[in-house]
C-alpha positions as CSV (number, residue, x, y, z in Angstrom):
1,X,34.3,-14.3,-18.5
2,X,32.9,-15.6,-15.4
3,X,33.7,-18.4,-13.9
4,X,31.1,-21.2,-13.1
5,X,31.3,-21.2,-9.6
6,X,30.3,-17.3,-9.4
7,X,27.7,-18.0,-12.0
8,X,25.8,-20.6,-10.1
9,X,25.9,-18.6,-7.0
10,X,23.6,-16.2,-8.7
11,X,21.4,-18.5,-10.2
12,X,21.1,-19.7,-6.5
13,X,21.0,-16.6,-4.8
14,X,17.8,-15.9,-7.6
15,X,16.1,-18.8,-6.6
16,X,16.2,-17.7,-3.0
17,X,14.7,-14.7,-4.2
18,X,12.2,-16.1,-6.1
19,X,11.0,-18.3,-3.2
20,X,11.0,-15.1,-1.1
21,X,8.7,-13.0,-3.2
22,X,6.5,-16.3,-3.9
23,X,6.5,-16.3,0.0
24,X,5.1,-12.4,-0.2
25,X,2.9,-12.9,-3.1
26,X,1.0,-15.3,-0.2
27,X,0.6,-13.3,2.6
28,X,-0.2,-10.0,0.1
29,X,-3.2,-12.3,-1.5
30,X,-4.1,-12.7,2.4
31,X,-4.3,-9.3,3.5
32,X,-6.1,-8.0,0.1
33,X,-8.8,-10.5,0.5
34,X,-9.4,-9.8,4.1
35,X,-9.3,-5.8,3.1
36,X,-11.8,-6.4,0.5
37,X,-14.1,-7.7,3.2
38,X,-14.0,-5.3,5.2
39,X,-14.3,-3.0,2.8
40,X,-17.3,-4.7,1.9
41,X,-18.9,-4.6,4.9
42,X,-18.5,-1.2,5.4
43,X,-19.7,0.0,2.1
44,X,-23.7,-1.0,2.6
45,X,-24.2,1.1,5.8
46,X,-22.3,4.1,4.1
47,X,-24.7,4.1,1.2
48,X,-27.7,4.0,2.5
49,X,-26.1,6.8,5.3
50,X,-25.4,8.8,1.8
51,X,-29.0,7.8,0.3
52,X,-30.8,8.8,3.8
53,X,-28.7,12.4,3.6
54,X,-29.4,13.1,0.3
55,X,-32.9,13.2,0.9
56,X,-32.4,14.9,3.7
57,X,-31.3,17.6,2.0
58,X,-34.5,17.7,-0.6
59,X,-36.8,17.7,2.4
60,X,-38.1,20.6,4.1
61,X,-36.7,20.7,7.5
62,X,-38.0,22.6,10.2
63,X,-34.2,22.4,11.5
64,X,-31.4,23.8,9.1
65,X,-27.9,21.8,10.4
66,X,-24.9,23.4,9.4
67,X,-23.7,20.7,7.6
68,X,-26.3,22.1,4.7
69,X,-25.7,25.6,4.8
70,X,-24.5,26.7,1.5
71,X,-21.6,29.5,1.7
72,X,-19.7,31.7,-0.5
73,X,-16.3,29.5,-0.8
74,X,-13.3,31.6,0.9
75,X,-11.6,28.4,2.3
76,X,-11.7,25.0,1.5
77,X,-11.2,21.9,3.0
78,X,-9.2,18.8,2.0
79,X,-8.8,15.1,3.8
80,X,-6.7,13.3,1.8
81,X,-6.3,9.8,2.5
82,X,-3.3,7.9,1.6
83,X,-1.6,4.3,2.6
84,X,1.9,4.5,5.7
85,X,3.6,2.2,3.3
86,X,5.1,2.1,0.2
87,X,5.6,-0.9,-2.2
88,X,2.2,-0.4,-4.3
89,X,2.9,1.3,-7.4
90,X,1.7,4.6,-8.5
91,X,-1.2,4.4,-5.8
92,X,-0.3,7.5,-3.6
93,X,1.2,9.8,-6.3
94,X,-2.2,9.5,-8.7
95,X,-4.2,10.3,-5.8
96,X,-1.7,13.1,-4.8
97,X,-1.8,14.3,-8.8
98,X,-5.1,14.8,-8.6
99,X,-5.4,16.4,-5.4
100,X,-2.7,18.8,-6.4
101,X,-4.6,19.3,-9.7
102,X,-8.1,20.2,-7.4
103,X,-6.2,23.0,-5.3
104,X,-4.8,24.3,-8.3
105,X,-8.3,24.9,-9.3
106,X,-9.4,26.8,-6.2
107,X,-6.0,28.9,-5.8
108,X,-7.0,30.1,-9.0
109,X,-10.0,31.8,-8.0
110,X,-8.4,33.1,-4.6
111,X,-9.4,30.3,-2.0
112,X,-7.3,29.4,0.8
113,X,-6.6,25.7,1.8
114,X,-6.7,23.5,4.1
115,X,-5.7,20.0,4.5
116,X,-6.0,17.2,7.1
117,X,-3.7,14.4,5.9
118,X,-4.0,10.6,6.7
119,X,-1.3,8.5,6.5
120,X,2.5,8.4,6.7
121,X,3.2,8.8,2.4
122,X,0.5,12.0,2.4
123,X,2.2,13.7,5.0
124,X,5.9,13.5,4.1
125,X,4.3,14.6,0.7
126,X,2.3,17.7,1.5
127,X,4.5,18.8,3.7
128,X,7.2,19.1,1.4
129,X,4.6,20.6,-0.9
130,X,4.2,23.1,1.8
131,X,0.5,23.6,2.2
132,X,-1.5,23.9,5.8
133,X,-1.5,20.6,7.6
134,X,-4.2,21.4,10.6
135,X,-4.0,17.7,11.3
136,X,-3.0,14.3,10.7
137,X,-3.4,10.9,11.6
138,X,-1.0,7.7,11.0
139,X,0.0,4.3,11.8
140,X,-3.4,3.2,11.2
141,X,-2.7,-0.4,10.7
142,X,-4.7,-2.9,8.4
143,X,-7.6,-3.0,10.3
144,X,-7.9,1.3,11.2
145,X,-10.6,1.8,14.5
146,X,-13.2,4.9,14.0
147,X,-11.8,6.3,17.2
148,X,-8.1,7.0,16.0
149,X,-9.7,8.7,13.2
150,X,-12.2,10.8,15.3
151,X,-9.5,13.2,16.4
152,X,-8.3,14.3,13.0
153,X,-11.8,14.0,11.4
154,X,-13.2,16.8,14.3
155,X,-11.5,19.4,13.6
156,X,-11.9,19.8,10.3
157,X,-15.9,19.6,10.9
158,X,-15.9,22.1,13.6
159,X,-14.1,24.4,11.1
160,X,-16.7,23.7,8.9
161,X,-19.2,24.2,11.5
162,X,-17.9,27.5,12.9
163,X,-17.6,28.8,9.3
164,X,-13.8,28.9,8.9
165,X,-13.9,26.7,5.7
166,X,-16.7,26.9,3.5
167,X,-16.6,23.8,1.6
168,X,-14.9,20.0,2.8
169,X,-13.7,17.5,0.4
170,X,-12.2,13.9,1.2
171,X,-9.6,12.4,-1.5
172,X,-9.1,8.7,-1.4
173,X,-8.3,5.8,-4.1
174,X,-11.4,4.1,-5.2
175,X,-11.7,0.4,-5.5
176,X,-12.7,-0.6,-8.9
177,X,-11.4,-4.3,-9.5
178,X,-8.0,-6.0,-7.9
179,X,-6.6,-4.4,-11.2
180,X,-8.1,-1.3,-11.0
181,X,-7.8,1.9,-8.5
182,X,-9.0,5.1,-9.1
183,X,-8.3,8.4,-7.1
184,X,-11.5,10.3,-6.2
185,X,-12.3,13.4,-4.7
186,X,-15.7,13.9,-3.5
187,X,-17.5,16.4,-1.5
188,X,-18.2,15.7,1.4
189,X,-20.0,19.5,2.8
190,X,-22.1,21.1,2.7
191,X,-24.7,17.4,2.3
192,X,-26.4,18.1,-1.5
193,X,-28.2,15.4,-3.5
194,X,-26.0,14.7,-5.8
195,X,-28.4,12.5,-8.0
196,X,-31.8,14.4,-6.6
197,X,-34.7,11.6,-6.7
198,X,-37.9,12.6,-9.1
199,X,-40.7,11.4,-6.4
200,X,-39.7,13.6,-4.1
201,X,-40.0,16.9,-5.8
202,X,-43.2,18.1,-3.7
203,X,-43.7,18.9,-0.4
204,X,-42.6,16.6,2.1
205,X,-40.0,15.4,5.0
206,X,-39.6,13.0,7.8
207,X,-41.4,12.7,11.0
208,X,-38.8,12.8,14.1
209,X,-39.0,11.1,17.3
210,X,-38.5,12.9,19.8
211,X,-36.9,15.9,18.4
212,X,-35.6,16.7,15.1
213,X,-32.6,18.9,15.8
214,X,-31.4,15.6,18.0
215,X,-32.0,12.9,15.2
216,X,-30.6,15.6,12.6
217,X,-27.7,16.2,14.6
218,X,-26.9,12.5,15.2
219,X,-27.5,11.6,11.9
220,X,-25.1,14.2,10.3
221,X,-22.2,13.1,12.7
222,X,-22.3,9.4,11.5
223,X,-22.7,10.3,8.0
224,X,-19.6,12.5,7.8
225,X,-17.7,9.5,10.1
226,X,-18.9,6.7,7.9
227,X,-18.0,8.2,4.9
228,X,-14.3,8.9,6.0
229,X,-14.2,5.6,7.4
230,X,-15.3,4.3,4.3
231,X,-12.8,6.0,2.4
232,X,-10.2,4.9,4.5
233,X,-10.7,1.0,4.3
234,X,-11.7,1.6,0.4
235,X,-7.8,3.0,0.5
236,X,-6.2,0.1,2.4
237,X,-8.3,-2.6,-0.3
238,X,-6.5,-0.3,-2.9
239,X,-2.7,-0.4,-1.2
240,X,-2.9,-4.0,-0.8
241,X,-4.5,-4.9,-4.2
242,X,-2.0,-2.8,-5.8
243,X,0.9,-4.1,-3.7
244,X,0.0,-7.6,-4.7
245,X,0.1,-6.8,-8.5
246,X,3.4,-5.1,-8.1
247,X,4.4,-8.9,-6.4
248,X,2.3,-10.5,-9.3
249,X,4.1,-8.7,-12.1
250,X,7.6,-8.6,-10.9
251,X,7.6,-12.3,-10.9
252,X,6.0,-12.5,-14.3
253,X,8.5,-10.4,-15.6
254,X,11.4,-13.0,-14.1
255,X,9.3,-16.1,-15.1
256,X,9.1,-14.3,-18.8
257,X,12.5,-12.9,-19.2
258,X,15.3,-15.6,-21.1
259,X,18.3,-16.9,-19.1
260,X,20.2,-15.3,-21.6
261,X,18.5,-11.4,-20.9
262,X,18.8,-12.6,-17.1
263,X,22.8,-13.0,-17.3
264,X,23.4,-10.7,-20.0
265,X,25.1,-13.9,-21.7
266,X,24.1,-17.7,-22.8
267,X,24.8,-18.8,-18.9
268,X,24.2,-22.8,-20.3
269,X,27.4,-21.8,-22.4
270,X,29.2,-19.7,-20.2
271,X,29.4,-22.5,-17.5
272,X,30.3,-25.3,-20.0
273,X,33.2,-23.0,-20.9
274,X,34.4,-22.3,-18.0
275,X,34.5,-25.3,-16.9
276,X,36.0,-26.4,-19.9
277,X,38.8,-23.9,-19.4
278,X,38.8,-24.5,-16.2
279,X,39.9,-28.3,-17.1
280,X,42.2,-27.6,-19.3
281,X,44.5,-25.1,-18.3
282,X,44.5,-26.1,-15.0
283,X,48.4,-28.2,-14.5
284,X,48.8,-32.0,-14.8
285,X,50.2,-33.8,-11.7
286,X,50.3,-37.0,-10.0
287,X,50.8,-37.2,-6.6
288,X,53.6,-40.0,-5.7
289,X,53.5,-42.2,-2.6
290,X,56.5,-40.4,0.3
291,X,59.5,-42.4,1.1
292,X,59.3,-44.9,3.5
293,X,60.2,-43.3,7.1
294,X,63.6,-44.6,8.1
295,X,64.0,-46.5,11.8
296,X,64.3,-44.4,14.6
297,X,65.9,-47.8,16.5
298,X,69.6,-48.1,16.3
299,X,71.6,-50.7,14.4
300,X,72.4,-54.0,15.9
301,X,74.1,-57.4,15.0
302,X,71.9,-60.2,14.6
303,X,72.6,-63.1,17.1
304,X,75.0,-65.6,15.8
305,X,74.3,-68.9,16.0
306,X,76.1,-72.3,14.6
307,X,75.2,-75.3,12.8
308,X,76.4,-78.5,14.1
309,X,77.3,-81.3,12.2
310,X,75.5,-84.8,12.4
């Protein structure tokens, strides 16, 4: 049995804990909140990018971009974005499932892949999968800057535009609710309508000032960045939400677990024992009061003296 002393030192050295991951539990609550806004900021000017492109691609352009030419798929494209930290759950390896589970699908019908990989966890992951990494791009941060993206993003569109990959997908967790992720993997070209809208079945398109092929070109570019952007801050609202309900539930699972499940024992009884036993079979003694010290002076006759007579 252990003795109280030891017991108590890990009841205190769990409370230390406890005021550590309360200490966490704070500063994750900060970080989701300020990825959710801007992750909420982002998300209006990609959707109306995505709404402007989609009828785009129902109109009848006197200029064809590349980004809407429709091939025969040989080679396909993946950027999968995933978080340079661990500590939130099952995040990265349901994104990566399903990523695994969409090449899969096109090895089966004899199409190469590619894949540009963001963040630390994806590329220790695919590399050990072994596919073709043509690039990558890491330590992002919290609050990730278009232009370290731009590098990775690039190459991947001029293969696209040059005809070495047919079709170009992006991968990324989804933010649902601060409970709820969900990996996604979307297409990003060629640009198709992916709902097509009914009032603009007949003839029609946009009036271009100066040029079309300038204002096509330009507006292709931003869509592609501020969809991958978007993806990217959607990802980092994910890791943090999901790394603050790892926090959340490892300290409900102390607050709900019994003292006795904690110590494997009734600690209560266990240190009343002990010290109990402690008491009693520890030996009875009194300590008594030392000898007094004997003189160090030497010996000597006391003075006589006489007394006299009246």
């Amino acid at each position: 049995m252990a003795g109280a002393k030891e017991i108590r030192t890990k009841i205190k050295s769990i409370q230390n804990t406890q005021k550590i991951t309360k200490a966490m539990e704070m500063v994750a609550a900060s970080k989701m909140r300020r990825a959710q806004e801007r992750m909420n900021h982002a998300r209006p000017y990609a959707e109306k990018m995505a709404s402007v492109m989609a009828h785009l691609a129902q109109a009848n352009l006197e200029y064809k971009h590349s980004y809407t030419e429709v091939r025969d798929p040989k080679r396909v494209g993946f950027i999968v974005v995933s978080s340079d930290r661990g500590l939130c759950g099952g995040l990265n390896i349901n994104l990566f499932r399903q990523v695994l589970h969409s090449m899969s699908e096109w090895r089966d019908k004899g199409v190469e892949i590619d894949v540009t990989v963001i963040g630390r966890k994806g590329l220790g992951f695919f590399k050990r999968v072994g596919v073709n990494i043509v690039s990558e791009a890491t330590q992002l941060g919290d609050r990730p800057q278009l232009a370290d993206l731009i590098g990775a993003m690039k190459i991947m569109m001029d293969a696209f535009s040059e005809g070495q990959i047919d079709r170009l997908f992006l991968a990324h967790n989804g933010f649902v609710t601060t409970m709820t992720q969900q990996p996604r993997v979307d297409q990003l070209l060629p640009v198709s309508a992916l709902e097509p809208d009914e009032r603009l079945e007949q003839h029609w398109d946009y009036l271009y000032e100066p040029d079309a092929r300038d204002v096509v070109d330009a507006l292709m570019m931003r869509y592609v960045e501020s969809l991958i952007y978007r993806g990217v801050v959607e990802n980092i609202a994910c890791e943090m939400a999901a790394a603050f309900e790892g926090l959340i539930s490892s300290g409900d699972v102390w607050q709900l677990t019994a003292p006795e499940d904690r110590w494997g024992g009734h600690a209560s009884t266990m240190i009343s024992a002990a010290a109990v036993s402690s008491t009693n079979s520890a030996p009875s003694c009194s300590r008594r009061a030392p000898p007094p010290k004997p003189s160090s002076r030497p010996w000597r006759p006391c003075a006589s003296f006489s007394v006299r007579g009246v």
